[in-house]
N, C-alpha and C positions, 0 to 999 in steps of 0.2 A: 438778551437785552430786554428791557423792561420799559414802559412811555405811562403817562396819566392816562387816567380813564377816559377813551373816547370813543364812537363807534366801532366797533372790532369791523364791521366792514371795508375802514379808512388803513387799517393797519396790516398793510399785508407785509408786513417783513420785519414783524416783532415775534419772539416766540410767547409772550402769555401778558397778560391785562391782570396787574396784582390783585389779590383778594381786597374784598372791604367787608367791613358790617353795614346791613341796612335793617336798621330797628323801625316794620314797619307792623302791623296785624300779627304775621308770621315774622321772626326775627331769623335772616338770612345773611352767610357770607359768601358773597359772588365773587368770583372772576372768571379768566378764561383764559383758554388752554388749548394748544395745538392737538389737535384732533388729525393722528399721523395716517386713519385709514379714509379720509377724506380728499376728493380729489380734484373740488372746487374750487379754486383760488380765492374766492371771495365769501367762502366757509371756512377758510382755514384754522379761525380761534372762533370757539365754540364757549358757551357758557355753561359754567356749572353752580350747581348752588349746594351752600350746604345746611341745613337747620340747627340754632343753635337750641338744646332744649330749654324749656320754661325754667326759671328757678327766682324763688320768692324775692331774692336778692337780687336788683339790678344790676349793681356795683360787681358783684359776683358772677354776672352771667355775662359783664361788658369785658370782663377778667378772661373767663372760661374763651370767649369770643377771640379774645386779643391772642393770646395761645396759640388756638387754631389756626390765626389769620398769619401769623409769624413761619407755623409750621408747614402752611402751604406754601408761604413765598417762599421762602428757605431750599423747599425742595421744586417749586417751578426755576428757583434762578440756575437748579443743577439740571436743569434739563426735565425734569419729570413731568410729565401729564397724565391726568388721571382717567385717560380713554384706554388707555392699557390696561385697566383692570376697573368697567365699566359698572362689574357686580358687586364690588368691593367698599357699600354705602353706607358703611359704619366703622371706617376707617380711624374715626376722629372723634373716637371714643376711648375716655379715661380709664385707661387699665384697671386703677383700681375701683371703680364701676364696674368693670367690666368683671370682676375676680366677685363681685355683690351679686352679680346676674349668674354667674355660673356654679355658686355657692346657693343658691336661691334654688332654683332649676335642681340642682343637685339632694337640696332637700325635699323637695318634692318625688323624685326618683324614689326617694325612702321611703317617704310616706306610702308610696304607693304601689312598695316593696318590690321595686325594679333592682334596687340595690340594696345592699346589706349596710348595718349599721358600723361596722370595722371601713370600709370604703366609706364612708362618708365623712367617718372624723380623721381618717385618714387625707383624705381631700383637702380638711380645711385645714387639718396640718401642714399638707404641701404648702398650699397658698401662703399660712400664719409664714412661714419661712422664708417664701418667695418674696413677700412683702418687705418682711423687714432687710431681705438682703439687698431691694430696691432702693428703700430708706437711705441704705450704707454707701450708695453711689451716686444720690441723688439725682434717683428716676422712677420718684412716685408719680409726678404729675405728668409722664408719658404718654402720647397715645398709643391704642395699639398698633399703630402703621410703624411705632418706633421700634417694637419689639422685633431683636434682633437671632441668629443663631450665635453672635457672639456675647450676649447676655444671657442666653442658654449657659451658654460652655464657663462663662464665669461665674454664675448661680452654681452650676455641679461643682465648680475647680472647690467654690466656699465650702460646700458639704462634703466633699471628699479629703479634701484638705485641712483646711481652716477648721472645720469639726471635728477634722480626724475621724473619718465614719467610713465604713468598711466599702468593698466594692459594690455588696449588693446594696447598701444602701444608696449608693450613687446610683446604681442602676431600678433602684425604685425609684425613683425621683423622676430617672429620665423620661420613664413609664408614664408616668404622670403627666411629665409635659407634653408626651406625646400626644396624650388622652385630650389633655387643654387643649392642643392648638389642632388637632379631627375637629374639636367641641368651635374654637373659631372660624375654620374655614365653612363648617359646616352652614353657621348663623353669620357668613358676610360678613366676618370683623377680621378677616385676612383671605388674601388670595394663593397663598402657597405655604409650601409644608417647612416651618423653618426648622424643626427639630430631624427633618429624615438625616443630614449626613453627620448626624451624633451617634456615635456605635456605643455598644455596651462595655462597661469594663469587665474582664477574666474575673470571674469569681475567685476565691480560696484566699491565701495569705497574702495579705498585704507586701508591696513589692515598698522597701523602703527603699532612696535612693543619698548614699552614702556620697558626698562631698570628700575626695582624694585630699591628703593634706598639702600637697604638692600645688592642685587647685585649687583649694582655700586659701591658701597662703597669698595667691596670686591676686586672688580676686578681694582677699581684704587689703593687700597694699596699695591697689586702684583703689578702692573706695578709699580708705583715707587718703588720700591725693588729693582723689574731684571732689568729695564731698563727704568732708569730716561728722557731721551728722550724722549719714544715711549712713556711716562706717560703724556709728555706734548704736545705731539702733539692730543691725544686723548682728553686730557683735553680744548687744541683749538677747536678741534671737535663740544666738546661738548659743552662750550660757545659761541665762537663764528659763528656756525651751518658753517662751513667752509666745503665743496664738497673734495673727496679724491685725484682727481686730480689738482684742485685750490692750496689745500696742497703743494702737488708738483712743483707747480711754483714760488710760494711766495719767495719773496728773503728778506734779514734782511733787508734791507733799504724802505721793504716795512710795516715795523713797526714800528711806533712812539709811545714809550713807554711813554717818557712824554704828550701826546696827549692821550692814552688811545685809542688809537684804531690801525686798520690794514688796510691800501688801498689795496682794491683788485684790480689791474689795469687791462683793457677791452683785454688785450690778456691773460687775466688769467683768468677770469670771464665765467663763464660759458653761461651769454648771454649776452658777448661780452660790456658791460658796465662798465667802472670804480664805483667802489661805495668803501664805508666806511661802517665798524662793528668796536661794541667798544668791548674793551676789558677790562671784570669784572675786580673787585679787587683781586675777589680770584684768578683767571690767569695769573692778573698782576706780582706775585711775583712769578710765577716760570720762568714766561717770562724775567728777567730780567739775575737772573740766566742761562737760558737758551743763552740767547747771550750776555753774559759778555765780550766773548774773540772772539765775530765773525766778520766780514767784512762786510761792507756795501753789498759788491757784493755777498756775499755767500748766497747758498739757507737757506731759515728758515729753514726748515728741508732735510738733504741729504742722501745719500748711506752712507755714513758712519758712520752708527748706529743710525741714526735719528739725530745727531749733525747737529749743521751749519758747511759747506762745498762746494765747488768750482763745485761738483757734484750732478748733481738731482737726486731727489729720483724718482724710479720706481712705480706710485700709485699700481702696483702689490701685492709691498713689503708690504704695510699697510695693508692691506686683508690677505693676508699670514701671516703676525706674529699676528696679530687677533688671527685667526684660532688657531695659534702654544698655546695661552696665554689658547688658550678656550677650547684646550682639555687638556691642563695641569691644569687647575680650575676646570677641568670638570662641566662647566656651559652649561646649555639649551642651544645648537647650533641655535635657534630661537634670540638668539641674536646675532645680528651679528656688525660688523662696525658701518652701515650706524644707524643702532638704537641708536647712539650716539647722530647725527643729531635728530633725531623723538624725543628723551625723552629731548633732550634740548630746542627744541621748546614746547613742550608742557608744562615742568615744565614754560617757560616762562609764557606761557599763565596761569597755573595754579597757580601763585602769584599775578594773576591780570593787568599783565603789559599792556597796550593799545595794543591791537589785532596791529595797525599801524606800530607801534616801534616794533614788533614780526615780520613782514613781513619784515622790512629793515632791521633787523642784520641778517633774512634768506634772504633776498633778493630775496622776491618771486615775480612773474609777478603780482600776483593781490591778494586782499585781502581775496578774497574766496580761495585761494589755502593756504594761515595760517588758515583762520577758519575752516580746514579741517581736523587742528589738535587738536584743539577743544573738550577736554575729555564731554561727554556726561553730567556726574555725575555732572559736574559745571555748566550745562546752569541751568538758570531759569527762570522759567514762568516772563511775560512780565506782571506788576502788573495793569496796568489801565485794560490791557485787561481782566486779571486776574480778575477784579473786576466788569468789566462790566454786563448789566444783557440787554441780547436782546429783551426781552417779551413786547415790548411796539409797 
């Protein structure tokens, strides 16, 4: 429970006195907080303050202030006090600040040849990625008290998945954040280790996870039911091997229904190249359905239920209503989104279609990355060799 600002001495049976701004010399947001190791009754809410820093911009810094002041009441009304983690005095600093100081810091390591020049552009590449996959969930302007292990585990699911990047690569990554958040607790911008119970992935071949037809079946006649949309954008997925954030930028006029395919244009592509995927017959006809009434400019699929609309969709949301479809199916959590991609390429390849034409509607760098999907159970012995006899 929460009261107006009045002497914390008068209030002994409120748990906290909400934050304020007070712009006065030093620009301060106070409140105050139960202080659980305290065992005065008439100390019970204690004051804390926090500094907003200087910045040339009033308007700007009364912004930055309002934020902060949101993000403490938010978490004083769930119970939190910040006597629990006393050392922890740079809490309510802007991540992506905070990625400028430890990029900062880290070229100076260089200079001063603590580190190699490979770790350093390496570094700002983690970050360049970490960034923008914050962008994609809108949570740039996070502090770092927000930084979660479950925005870990969805930054790797992006790179492992959505980039389709190998194990070690995921498990560079994780290295990395591990390195970041030693590098926070160290300098008091966190009190505990959020990346320790992320393990590493097995290295070697890539484990694709093949969708049964049996449970494909199942699970697209639910989707189209609850939500004829979200049925065809899955059913895109899964013809035309389309990536969960490429989804997200597609706009209808990047769809030529009489042409039988979809331009993915190079700021929507994931490596940055324009190309063409066709599109089956059988998705042909819900696609038509699907944008009978929509605008050239509207996204193929948006916020607003998966319809075409004027608003992008969140690649978040795709992943999330997954999840929502797959505990209420209650199907093997081993299947997940991106196994839409994996069982579509494969069924490709397991009809016979030219390995070639399997790598351009996935639009893979190089051939050996489709023969990767390549079910075992179909190769066969190679018949000259097959037959040859070396004994001579």
């Amino acid at each position: 429970m929460s009261t107006t600002q009045k002497s914390p001495k008068a209030l002994l049976f409120v748990d906290y006195i909400p934050a304020e701004l007070r712009e006065n010399r030093r620009w301060e947001i106070i409140y105050y907080a139960i202080d659980p190791f305290e065992t005065n009754p008439e100390k019970k809410l204690k004051r804390k303050r926090h500094r907003v820093k200087p910045m040339d911009n009033k308007t700007e810094r009364r912004k930055l202030a309002k934020r902060i002041i949101n993000n403490i009441n938010s978490k004083l009304t769930q119970g939190w006090t910040p006597f629990l983690n006393e050392k922890n005095v740079k809490a309510f600093s802007r991540i992506f600040d905070v990625f400028e100081i430890f990029l900062n810091q880290t070229q100076q390591q260089y200079k001063k040849e603590v580190i190699r020049k490979d770790t350093l552009r390496s570094y700002r590449s983690y970050i360049n990625n970490f960034k923008i996959f914050l962008n994609s969930i809108d949570k740039s302007e996070i502090f770092i008290n927000d930084l979660t292990e479950e925005i870990y585990r969805d930054f790797l699911d992006d790179i492992f998945f959505e980039r389709d990047n190998s194990a070690t690569t995921h498990n560079n990554y994780l290295t990395f954040l591990r390195t970041f958040t030693r590098w926070l607790i160290k300098r008091k911008y966190l009190a505990v280790d959020i990346s320790q119970n992320i393990t590493k992935l097995k290295t070697g071949e890539k484990k694709r996870t093949i969708i049964p037809l049996e449970i494909r079946n199942s699970i697209f006649k639910e989707l189209k039911k609850e939500n004829f949309n979200y049925f065809i954008l899955c059913y895109t997925a899964f013809y035309c091997l389309t990536r969960r954030t490429e989804i997200t930028k597609l706009k209808v006029k990047d769809v030529f229904l009489k042409n039988g395919i979809i331009s993915i244009p190079s700021e929507v592509s994931k490596n940055g190249k324009s190309q063409i995927v066709t599109i089956p017959t059988e998705l042909l006809k819900y696609l038509v359905i699907h944008l009978r009434k929509a605008n050239n400019e509207d996204y193929f699929f948006s916020e607003n239920n998966f319809a075409p609309g004027p608003i992008q969709l969140k690649p978040k949301k795709i992943s999330d209503t997954w999840v929502r479809f797959r505990k209420l199916m209650k199907f093997d959590s081993k299947y997940q989104w991106y196994s839409l991609k994996d069982t579509g390429i494969t069924n490709y390849l397991q009809l016979g279609l030219p390995t070639i034409d399997v790598k351009n509607q996935a639009r893979h760098h190089s051939i050996v990355q489709t023969e990767a999907y390549i079910p075992k159970k179909i190769m066969k012995a190679v018949g000259n060799i097959q037959s040859a006899k070396l004994d001579f």
